[in-house]
N, C-alpha and C positions, 0 to 999 in steps of 0.2 A: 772564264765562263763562255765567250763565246765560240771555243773550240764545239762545244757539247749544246750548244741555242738550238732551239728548235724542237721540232715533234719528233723527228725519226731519228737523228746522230745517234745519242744513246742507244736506241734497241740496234742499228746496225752494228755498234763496238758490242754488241750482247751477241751478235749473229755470231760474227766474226771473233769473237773469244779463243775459242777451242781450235779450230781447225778454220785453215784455206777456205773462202767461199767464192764462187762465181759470182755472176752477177744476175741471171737468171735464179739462182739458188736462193741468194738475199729478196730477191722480188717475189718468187713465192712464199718463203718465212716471212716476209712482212704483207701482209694482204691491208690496200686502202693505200697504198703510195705506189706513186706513178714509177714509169720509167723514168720522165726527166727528172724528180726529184729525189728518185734514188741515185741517178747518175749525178747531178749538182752534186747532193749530200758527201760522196765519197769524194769527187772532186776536191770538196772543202776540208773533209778530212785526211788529204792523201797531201793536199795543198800547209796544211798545218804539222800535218808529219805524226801523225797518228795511221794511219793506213797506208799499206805500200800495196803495189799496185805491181802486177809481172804479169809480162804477156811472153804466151809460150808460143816460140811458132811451129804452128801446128795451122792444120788444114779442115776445119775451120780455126781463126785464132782464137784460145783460150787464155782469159784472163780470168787470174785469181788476188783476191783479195787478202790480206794479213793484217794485224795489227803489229806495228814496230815496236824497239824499246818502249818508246815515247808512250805510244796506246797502252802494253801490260801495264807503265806503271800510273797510267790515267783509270784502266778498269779496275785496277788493286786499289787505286783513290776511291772508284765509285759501289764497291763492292759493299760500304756497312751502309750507302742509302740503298742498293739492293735488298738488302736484307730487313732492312726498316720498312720497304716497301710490301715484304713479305709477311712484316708478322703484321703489317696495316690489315691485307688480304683475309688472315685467315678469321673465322668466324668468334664472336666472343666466345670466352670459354674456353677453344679448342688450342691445342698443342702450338706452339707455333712451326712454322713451314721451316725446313732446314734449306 
């Protein structure tokens, strides 16, 4: 549990799902969390072995985020409280959210 504590881990392993993100990219998709504590966050997740971290050199340097083995098979873990979360959201009555 404490790979995933706190406010943000989770929505960044949700950023970071699909595709490569920078780091500017994750700070705008999460709005209300700092730079140091988006930079700590991945830290700790990069440091537990859920997010791998590549820096390309390039001019300026470009660094992108992943999730490793380790992260797909932690979001495929967290996938049915996603979805739990989801038909929590939707309105009584109404369809649930796919």
């Amino acid at each position: 549990m404490h790979v995933i504590e706190g406010k943000w881990k989770v929505l960044i392993l949700w950023e970071i799902r699909d595709l490569p993100r920078r780091f500017g990219e994750l700070r705008r998709a999460l709005p209300g969390i700092s730079e140091k504590v988006l930079a700590q966050q991945l830290r700790e997740l990069e440091t537990d072995g859920i997010v791998h971290r590549e820096v390309h050199e390039t001019v300026p340097p470009k660094v992108e985020y992943t999730l490793t083995e380790e992260g797909r098979e932690l979001d495929a873990a967290l996938e049915p409280l996603g979805a739990w979360g989801r038909r929590r959201m939707a309105p009584p009555g109404a369809a649930a959210v796919a």
